[in-house]
C-alpha positions in Angstrom: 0.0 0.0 0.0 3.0 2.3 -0.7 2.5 5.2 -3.2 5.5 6.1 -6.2 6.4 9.7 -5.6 8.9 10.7 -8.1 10.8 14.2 -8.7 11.2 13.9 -12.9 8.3 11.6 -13.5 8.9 8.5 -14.9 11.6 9.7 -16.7 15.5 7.8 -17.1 17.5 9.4 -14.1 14.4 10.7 -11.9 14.4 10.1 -8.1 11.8 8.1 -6.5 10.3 6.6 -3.9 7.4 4.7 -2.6 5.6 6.7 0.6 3.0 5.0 2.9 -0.5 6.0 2.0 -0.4 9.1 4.0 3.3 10.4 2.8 4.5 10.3 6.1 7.2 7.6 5.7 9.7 7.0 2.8 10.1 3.1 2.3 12.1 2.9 -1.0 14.2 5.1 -2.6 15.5 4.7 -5.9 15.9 5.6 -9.6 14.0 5.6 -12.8 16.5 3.5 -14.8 14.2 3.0 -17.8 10.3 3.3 -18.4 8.7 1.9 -21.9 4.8 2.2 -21.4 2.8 -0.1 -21.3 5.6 -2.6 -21.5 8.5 -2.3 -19.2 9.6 -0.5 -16.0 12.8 -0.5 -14.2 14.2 1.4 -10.8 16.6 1.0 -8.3 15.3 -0.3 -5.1 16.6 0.4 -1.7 14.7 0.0 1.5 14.8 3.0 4.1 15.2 1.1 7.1 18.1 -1.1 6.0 21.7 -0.4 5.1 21.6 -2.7 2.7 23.0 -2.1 -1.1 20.8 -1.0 -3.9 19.3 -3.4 -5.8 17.3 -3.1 -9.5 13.7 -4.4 -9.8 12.0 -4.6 -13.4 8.6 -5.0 -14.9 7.9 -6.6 -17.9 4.4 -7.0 -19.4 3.9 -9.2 -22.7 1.1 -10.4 -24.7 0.4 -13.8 -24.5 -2.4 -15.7 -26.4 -5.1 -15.1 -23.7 -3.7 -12.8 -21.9 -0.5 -10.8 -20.6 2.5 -12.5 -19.3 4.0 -10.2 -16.2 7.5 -10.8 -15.2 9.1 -9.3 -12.0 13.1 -9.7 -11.6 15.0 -8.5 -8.6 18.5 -8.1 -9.6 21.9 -7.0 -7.6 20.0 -8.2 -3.8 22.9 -9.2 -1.5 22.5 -12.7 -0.3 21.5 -13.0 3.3 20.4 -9.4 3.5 17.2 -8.3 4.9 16.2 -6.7 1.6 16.8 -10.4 0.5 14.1 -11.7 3.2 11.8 -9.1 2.4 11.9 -9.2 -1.1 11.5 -13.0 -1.7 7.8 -12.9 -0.1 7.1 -9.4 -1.8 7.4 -9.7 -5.2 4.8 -12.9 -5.5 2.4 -10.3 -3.3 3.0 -7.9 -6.4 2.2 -10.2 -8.6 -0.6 -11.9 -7.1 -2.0 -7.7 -6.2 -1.7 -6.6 -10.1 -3.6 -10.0 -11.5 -6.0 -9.6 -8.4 -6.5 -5.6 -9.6 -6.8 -6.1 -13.4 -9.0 -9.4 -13.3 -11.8 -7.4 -10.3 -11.0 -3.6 -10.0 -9.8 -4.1 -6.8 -6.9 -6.5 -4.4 -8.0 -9.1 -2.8 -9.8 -9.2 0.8 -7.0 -10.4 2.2 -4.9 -8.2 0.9 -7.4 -4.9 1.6 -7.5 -5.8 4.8 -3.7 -6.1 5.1 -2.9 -2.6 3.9 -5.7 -1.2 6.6 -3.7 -2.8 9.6 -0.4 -1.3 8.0 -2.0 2.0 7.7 -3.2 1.5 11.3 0.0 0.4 12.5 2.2 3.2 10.5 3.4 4.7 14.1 5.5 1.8 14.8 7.6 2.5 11.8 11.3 3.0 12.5 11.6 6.7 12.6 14.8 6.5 9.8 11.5 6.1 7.4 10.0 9.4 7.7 9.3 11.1 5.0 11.5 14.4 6.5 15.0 12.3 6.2 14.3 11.2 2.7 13.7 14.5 0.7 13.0 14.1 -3.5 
């Protein structure tokens, strides 16, 4: 339930990051490294709260008879990391939030109800996350 803020758009070379719903923390920073509408998009990826090296996440979206193929790589995550941990659960959660999204209008109940409690529970984030330490 994080939001992409970016200072250039999705231009080559912008900064961005992805804010909780209210702005208030910053829980990814990166870069645009290239955006090709409606078919690919790929940033750098760094999480706020961890020291951990940058990594580069694409999107790739091809047609498929019956449908779209989506493909989500993760490149450059050190092994062992945190950002490792998180991101080996997150990206199937992507994938299974876009399919959810474009087959209903909407994420699954599950997943709803999910972003609620982490917009609920936003205070307990580490205060290195807010939004104020991570200007565009």
């Amino acid at each position: 339930n994080a939001w992409l803020h970016s200072s250039g758009g999705l231009q080559p070379g912008a900064a961005m990051q992805m804010r909780t719903g209210s702005g208030r923390h910053t829980l990814v920073v990166g870069e645009v490294v290239a955006c090709e509408p409606p078919h690919r998009f790929v940033h750098t990826h760094r999480f706020t709260q961890y020291d951990d090296p940058v990594a580069e996440v694409s999107y790739a979206l091809e047609p498929v008879a019956g449908g779209v193929q989506v493909t989500l790589r993760v490149r450059g995550v050190a092994a062992g990391t945190k950002t490792a941990k998180d991101m080996a659960s997150g990206g199937t959660m992507i994938v299974q939030t876009l399919k959810a999204i474009c087959e209903t209008g909407r994420p699954a109940l599950g997943t709803r109800l999910m972003y609620m409690m982490f917009g609920a529970l936003e205070f307990v984030l580490p205060a290195r996350t807010k939004s104020e330490h991570w200007p565009l």
